[in-house]
C-alpha positions in Angstrom: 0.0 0.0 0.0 1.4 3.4 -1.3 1.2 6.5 0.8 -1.6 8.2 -1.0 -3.7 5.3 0.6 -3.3 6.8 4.3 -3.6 10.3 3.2 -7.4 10.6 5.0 -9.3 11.1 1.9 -12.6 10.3 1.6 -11.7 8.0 -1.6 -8.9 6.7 0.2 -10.0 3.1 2.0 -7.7 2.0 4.9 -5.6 -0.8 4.1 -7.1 -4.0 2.9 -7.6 -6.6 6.3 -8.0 -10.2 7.4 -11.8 -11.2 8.3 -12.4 -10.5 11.7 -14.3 -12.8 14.2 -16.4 -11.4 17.4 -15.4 -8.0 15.5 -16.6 -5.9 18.8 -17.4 -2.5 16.8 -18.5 -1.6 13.7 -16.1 1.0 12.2 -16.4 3.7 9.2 -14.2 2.1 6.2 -12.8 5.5 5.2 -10.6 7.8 6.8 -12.3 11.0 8.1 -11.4 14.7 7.2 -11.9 17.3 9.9 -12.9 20.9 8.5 -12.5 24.1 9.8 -13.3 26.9 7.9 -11.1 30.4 7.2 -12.2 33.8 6.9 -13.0 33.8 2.9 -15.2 31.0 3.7 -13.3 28.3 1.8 -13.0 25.1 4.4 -9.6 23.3 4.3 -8.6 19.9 5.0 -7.4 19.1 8.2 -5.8 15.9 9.4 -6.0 13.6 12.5 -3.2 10.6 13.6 -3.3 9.7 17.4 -0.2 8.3 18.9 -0.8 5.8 21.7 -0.6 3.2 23.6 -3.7 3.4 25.5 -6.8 1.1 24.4 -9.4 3.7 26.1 -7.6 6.5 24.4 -7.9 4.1 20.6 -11.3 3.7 21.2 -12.4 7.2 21.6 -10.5 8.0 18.6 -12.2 5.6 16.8 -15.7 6.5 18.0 -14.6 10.0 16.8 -14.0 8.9 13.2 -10.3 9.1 13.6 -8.5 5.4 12.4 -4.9 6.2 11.7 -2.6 5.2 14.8 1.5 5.7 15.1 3.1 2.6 17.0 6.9 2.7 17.9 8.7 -0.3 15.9 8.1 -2.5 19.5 4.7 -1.8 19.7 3.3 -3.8 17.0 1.6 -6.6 19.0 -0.5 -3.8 20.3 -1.4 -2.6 16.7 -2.6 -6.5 16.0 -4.2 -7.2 19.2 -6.1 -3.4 18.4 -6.5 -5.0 14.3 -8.5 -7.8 15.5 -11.3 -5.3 17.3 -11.5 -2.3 15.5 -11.1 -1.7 12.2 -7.3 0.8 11.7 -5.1 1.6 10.2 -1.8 1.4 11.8 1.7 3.0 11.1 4.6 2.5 13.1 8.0 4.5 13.3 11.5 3.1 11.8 14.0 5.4 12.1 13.3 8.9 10.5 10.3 7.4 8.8 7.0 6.1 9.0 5.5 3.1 7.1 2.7 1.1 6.8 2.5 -2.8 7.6 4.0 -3.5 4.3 6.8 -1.4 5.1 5.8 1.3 2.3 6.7 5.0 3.0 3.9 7.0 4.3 5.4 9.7 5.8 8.7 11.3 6.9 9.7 11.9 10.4 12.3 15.1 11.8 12.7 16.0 15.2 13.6 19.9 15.4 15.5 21.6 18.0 17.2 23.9 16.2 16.9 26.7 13.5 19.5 24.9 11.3 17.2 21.4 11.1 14.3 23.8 10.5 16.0 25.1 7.5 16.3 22.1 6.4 12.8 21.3 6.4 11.7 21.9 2.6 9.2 20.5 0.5 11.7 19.7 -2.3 14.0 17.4 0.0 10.7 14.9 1.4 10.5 12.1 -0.4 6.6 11.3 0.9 3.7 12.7 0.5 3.1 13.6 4.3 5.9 14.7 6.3 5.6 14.6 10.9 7.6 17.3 12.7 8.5 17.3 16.3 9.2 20.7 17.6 11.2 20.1 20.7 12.0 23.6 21.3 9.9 26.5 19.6 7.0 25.9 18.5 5.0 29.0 17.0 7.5 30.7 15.1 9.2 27.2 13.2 5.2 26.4 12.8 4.5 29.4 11.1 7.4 29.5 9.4 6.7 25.4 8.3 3.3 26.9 6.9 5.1 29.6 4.6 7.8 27.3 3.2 4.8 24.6 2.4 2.5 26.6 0.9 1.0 25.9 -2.5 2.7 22.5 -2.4 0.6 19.0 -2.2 2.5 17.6 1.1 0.9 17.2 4.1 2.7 18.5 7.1 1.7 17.0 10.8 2.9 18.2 14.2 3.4 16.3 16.9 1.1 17.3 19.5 0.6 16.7 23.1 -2.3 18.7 24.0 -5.0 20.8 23.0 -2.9 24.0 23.6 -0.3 22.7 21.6 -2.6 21.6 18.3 -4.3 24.6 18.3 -0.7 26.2 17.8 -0.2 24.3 14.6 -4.1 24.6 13.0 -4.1 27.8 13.1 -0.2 29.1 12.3 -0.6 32.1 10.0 -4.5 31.3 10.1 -3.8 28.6 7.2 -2.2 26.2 9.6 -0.6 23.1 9.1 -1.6 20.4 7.2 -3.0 18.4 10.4 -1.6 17.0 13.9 -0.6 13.8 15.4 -2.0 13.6 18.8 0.3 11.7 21.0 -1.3 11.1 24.5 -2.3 8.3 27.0 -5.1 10.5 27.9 -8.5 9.9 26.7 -9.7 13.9 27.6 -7.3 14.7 25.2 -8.9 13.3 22.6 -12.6 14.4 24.0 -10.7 18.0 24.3 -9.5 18.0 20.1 -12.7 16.9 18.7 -14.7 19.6 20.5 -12.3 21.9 19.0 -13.2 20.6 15.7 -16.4 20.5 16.3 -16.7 24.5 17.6 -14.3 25.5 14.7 -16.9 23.4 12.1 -19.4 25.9 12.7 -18.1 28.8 11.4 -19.6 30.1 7.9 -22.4 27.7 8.8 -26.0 29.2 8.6 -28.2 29.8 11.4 -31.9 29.9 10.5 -33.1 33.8 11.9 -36.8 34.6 11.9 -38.1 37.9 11.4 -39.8 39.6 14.3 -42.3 42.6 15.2 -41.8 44.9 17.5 -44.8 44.7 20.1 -43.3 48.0 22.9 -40.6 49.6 23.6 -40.6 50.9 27.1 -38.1 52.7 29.2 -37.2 51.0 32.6 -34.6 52.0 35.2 -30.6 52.1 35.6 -29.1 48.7 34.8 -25.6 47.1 34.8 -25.3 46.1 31.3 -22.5 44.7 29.6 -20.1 46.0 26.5 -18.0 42.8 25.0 -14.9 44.1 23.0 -13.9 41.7 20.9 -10.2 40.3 19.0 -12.0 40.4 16.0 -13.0 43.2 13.8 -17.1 42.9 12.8 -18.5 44.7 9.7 -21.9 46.0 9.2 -24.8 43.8 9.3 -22.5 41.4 12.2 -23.5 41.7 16.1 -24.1 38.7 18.9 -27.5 37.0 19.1 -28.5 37.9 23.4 -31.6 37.8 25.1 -33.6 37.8 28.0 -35.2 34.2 27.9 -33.2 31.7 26.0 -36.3 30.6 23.6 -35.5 33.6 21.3 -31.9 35.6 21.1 -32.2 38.8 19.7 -29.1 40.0 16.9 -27.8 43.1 18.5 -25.6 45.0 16.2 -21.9 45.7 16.4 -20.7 49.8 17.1 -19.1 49.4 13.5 -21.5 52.4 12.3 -20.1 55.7 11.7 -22.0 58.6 13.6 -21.1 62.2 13.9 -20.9 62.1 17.4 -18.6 59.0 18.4 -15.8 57.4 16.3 -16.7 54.1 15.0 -15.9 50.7 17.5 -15.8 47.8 14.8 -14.4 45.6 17.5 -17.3 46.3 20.1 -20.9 45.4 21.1 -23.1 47.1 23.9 -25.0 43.6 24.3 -27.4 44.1 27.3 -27.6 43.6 30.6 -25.7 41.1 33.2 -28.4 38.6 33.2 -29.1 38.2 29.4 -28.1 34.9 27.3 -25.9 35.5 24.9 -25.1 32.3 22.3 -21.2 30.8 22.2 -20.4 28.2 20.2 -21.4 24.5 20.0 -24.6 25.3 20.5 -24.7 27.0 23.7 -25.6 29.9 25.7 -24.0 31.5 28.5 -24.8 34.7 30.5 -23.0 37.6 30.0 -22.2 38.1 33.2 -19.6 35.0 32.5 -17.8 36.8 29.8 -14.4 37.1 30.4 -11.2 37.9 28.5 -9.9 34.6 26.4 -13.8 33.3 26.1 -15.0 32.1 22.9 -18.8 33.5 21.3 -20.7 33.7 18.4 -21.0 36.4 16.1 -23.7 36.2 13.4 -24.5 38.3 10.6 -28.1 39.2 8.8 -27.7 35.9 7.1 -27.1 33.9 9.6 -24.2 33.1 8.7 -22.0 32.5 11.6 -18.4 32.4 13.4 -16.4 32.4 16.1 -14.4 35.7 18.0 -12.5 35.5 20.8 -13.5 38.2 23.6 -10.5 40.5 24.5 -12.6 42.7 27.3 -15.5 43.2 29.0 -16.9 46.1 30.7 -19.3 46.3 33.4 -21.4 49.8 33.8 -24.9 51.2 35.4 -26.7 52.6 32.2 -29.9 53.7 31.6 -32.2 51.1 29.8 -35.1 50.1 27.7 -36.8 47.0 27.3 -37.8 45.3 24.2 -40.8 42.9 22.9 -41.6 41.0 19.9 -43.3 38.0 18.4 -43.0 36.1 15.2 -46.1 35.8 12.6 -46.3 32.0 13.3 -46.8 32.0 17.3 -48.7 35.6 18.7 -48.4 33.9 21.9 -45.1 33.8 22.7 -43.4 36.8 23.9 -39.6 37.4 23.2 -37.8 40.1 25.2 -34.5 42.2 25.6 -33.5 44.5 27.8 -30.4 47.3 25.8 -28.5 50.2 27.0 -31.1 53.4 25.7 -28.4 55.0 23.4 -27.7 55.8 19.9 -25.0 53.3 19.0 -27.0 50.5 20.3 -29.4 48.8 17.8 -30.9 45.8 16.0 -29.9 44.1 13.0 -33.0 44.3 10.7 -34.1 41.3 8.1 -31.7 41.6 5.2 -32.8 43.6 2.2 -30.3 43.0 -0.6 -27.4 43.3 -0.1 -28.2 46.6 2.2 -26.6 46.0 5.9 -27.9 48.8 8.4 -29.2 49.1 11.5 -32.0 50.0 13.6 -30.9 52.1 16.9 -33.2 51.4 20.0 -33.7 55.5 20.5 -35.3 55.2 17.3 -37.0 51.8 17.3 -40.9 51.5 17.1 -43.3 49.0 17.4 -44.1 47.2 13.9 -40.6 47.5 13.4 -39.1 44.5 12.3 -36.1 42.7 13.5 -33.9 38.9 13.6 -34.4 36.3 16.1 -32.8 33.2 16.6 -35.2 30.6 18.2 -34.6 28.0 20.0 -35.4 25.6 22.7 -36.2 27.4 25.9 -35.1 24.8 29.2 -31.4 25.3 29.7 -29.1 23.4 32.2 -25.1 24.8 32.2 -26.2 26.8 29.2 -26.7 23.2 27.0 -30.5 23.0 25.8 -32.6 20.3 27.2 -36.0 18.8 27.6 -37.8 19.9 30.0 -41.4 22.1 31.5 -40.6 25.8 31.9 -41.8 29.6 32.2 -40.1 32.3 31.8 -41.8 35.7 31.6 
């Protein structure tokens, strides 16, 4: 079996295998890909080998669609024994190698400790198709400057990677990110901890389903501490966070990116609402804002739905004036969506997209029949995960 045949392709089938007896688990013949997607919306490839010698750790792999598996020379009973219940496809390390059962070249192997063997790293002097690093010493600046020398050619380049911490280094080195990581770890939260990753990352330039709204009142209420979130991102018009006061309908609150004559534009910041409010992060969850905090991950969405992820840099904290928001949606006139906003200018709504027109309505000018963007969703939340269950919230 050549190399191409381990490359994780969806047209690439693991190696060919005896009949199995009492086979334990039913297994996907195929290599999976994990996607993430990039700001221009264009999802690349990225690549998943775990390194162990732990059986617990194999079989969550496995239940995670992920069937390629490093073994040391020694180590090939374990690959057999693991053969014979699960369907994989092993690899194992000679020297500065790695080769299938057949002994064919699949990838090669450097260990790098030094800006020298870095230099030496070029896509013109690895004879396989995929190529494993170990950075021993450094490991952001050789990864990003791995990514630049690789680019535009077909190899694949893998990292060794202990952790979480240490993957997310490589995926997302000068945003491109290398090729894909080889997860070497005994632990089986490890492999639970990379999968979510994927999983959150796989959202992004997904589409949400909004529903339009109507504005039923808009009433002024008393001082409030409400909440700005200032993200590491940059949002453009038409982009805000989805926040509510009851989790069975989020509200899109618009970003500060507007120009006005009487405050300087804030691309990177939205006046979301009070402390209590739900706000939506990713995987499908909500959180309050109250829990924001610098280094937390959340959703931002624009008037199409379409969705990603920003990292918050700050939050701030203030007693402000505010005004509290109802609507409903044409389908149900008995349910009753609310939001509570700062009463100010530079805080608004994201309206229903018309065109290719992005705008916004401010809540010192919002009326009711006005219409607006919802997200709607299941109401009973437990640890900000939806579940089944009787509830009222009014």
């Amino acid at each position: 079996m050549g190399a191409a045949a381990l490359s994780l392709s969806p047209s690439s089938p693991l190696p060919p295998s005896k009949p199995k007896i009492n086979t334990r688990r039913s297994i996907n013949s195929r290599c999976p890909i994990v996607t993430m997607s990039t700001n221009n919306k264009q999802k690349k490839k990225k690549e998943v080998w775990i390194w162990t010698n732990n059986k617990q750790v194999m079989t969550a792999a496995v239940e995670r669609g992920w069937n390629t598996f490093i073994f040391s020379s020694i180590h090939r009973q374990i690959a057999t024994d693991w053969s014979s219940i699960a369907l994989i496809a092993p690899l194992f390390v000679e020297e500065a190698k790695i080769v299938d059962e057949a002994g064919n070249l699949v990838a090669t192997f450097s260990e790098i400790s030094s800006p020298q063997q870095l230099e030496q790293l070029q896509p013109v002097y690895e004879r396989a198709d995929n190529v494993i690093v170990d950075l021993l010493d450094w490991q952001v600046i050789p990864a990003e400057n791995i990514v630049a020398a690789f680019h535009g050619h077909h190899k694949t380049v893998f990292a060794i990677s202990k952790s979480l911490s240490e993957a997310q280094i490589f995926l997302e080195a000068l945003e491109k990110g290398l090729g894909g990581v080889v997860l070497k770890t005994e632990n089986v939260e490890d492999v639970l901890e990379l999968k979510g990753y994927f999983d959150r990352r796989n959202q992004e330039g997904s589409q949400l389903e909004l529903t339009k709204a109507t504005i039923t009142s808009v009433e002024m209420t008393g001082m409030g501490d409400r909440v700005c979130v200032d993200l590491c991102s940059l949002m453009k018009p038409g982009e805000g966070v989805l926040v509510g006061s009851f989790a069975r309908g989020l509200f899109l609150v618009h970003s500060e990116c507007l120009e006005s004559n009487y405050i300087a534009s804030r691309p990177f910041r939205v006046n979301a609402g009070p402390v209590h409010a739900y706000v939506a992060i990713p995987g499908g969850k909500t959180c309050y804002l109250s829990e924001l905090k610098t280094g937390k991950e959340i959703l931002v969405v624009d008037q199409n739905g379409i969705q990603r992820t920003a990292i918050v840099g700050r939050v701030k904290i203030e007693t402000r004036p505010l005004v509290i928001v109802t609507a409903k949606v044409d389908s149900d006139e008995e349910t009753c969506y609310s939001i509570l906003l700062q009463n100010a200018e530079t805080v608004g709504f994201v309206p229903p997209n018309k065109g290719n027109e992005a705008t916004a309505i401010p809540v010192t000018s919002l009326k009711v029949g006005d219409q607006v963007l919802l997200k709607l969703q299941g109401g009973a939340r437990h640890t900000g995960i939806e579940i089944q269950e009787f509830i009222i919230e009014k």
